[in-house]
N, C-alpha and C positions, 0 to 999 in steps of 0.2 A: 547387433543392436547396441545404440548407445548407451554410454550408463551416464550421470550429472557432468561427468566432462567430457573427452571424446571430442563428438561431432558439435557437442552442446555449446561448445564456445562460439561456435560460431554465431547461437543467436538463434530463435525462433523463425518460421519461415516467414514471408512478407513483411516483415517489421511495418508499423503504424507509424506516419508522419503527426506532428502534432495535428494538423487539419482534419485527419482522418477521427483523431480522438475527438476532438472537438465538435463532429458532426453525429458520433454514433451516440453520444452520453447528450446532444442537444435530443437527440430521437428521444433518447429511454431519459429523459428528466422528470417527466410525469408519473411514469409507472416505477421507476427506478425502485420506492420505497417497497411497494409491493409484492413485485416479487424476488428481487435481490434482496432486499431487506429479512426476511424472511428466511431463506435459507443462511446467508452471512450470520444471522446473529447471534450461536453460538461464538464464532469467532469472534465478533467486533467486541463481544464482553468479554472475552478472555482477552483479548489484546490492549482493554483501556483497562479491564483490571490490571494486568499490568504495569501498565501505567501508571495507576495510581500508587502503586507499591513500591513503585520504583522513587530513588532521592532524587531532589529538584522540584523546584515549583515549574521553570518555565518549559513549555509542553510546545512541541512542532506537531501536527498532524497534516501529514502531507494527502491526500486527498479524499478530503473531506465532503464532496459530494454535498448532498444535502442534509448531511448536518445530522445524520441517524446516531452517532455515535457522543455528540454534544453534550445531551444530556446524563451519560455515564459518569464524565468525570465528574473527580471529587471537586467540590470549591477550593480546596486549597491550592488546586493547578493550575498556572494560567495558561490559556490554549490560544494557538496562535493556528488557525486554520487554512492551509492554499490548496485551489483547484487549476483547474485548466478550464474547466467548465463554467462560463458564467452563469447559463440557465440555471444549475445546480446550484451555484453560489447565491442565487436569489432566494431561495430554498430552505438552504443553509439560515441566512439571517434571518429569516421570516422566521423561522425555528428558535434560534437563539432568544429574539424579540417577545415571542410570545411568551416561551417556558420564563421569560427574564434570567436568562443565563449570564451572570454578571461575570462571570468569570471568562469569558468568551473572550479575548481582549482583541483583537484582528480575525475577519474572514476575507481572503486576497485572491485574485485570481493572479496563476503565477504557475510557469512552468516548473515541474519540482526535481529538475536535471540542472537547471541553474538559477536556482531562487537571488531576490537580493538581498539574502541575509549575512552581516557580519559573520566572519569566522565564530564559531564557541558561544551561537547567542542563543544556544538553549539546554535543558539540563536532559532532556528525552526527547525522542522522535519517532511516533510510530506511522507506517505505511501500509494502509490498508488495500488489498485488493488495486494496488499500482502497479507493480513491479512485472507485471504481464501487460501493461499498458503501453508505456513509456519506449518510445523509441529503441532508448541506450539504456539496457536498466542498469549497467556496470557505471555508466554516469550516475544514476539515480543515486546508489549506492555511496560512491564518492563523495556526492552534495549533501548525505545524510552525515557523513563522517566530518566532514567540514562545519558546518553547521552546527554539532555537536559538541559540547564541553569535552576535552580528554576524561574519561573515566564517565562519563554518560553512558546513557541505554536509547540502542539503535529497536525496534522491534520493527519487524514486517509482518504481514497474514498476507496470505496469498495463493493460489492455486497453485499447485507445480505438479508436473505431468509427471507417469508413472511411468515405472520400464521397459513394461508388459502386461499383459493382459487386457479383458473385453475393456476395459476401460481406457485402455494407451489406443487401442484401436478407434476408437469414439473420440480422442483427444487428437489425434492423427487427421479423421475424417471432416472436425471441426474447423481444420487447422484455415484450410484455406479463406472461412469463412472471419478470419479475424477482424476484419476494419469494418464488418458489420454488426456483428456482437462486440466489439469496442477491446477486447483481448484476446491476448495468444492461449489458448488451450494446450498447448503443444508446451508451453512453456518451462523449464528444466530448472531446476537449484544451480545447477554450474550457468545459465546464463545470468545471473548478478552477484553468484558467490564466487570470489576463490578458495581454494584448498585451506588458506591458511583462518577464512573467513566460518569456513564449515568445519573446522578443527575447532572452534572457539565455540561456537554457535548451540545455541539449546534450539531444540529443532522438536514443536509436538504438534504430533497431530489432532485436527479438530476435524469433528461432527456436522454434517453426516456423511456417511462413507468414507472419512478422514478427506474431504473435499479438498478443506484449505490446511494450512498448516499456518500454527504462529513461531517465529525466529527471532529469537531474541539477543544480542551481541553489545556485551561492553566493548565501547569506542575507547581502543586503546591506540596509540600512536604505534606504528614501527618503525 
């Protein structure tokens, strides 16, 4: 049996091309708030609180979907939002617009493996519920640490599959079903962490059944 590294590097089974994302999250744009919303939001408050605790005003939220997490941050943050998803991103603003979220300062659609963001053009970055999406999530990873000021705060929330038991069996059986449900269930810590990445990393788990987990990692150079 694997454990986070092992077999894990190699990467979740069937990896999703971006088309693939772009087709399951155009299905579930309507319902998305519903019932992801719902269960996610324990985590998405503990990942923007966060956020908000963390130094820096300028905020990267890498897929922002439609915009459920918008209205957490504080105003002193200014949030710069990208999807891959345009249906979402309609969503998104429609949300921002209404609540008048003036702090919102960009919502972009934009692949977030290789954004067109300057190097160090933001003070935090968090990534909700992606890093089981994305193709190359050790790319994903890379463009968050680029992107990032030296001494900024990286966070992720994300599912990451277990070692063993009925539940790794259920994440197993999921697996094949990836580019329908829109992410790898199957998906491990060792495919977008390294050793050196999870030696640093504050790692807790969230509610309910420890689902998702949020990671938190000062972007340090090596």
């Amino acid at each position: 049996m694997a454990d986070a590294f092992g077999t894990a590097l190699k990467g979740p089974r069937a990896p999703m091309d971006t088309d693939a994302v772009r087709a399951a999250y155009k299905r579930q744009a309507n319902s998305y708030d519903t019932w992801f919303g719902l269960i996610s939001k324990h985590s998405r408050q503990a990942a923007v609180t966060a956020v908000n605790q963390a130094p820096g005003e300028q905020v990267l939220e890498v897929g922002v979907g439609t915009g459920l997490a918008l209205p957490l941050y504080s105003p002193a943050k200014r949030v710069t939002g990208i999807d891959l998803s345009a249906e979402m991103l309609v969503k998104a603003r429609a949300r921002a617009a209404a609540l008048g979220l003036r702090n919102i300062e960009a919502l972009q659609e934009m692949d977030a493996q290789a954004t067109t963001f300057a190097d160090a053009s933001f003070d935090i970055a968090v990534a909700m519920f992606v890093a089981s999406v994305v193709p190359k999530p050790r790319l994903l990873l890379a463009e968050l640490k680029r992107v990032v000021k030296p001494g900024g705060t990286i966070l992720l929330v994300n599912h990451f599959a277990r070692a063993r038991g009925p539940i790794w069996w259920v994440e197993r059986a999921l697996a094949p079903a990836s580019s329908l449900i829109g992410w790898h269930p199957d998906f491990k810590l060792g495919h977008i962490f390294d050793a050196a990445d999870l030696a640093a990393a504050r790692i807790t788990k969230m509610p309910p059944i420890s689902l998702f987990s949020l990671v938190e990692l000062t972007n340090e150079p090596r």
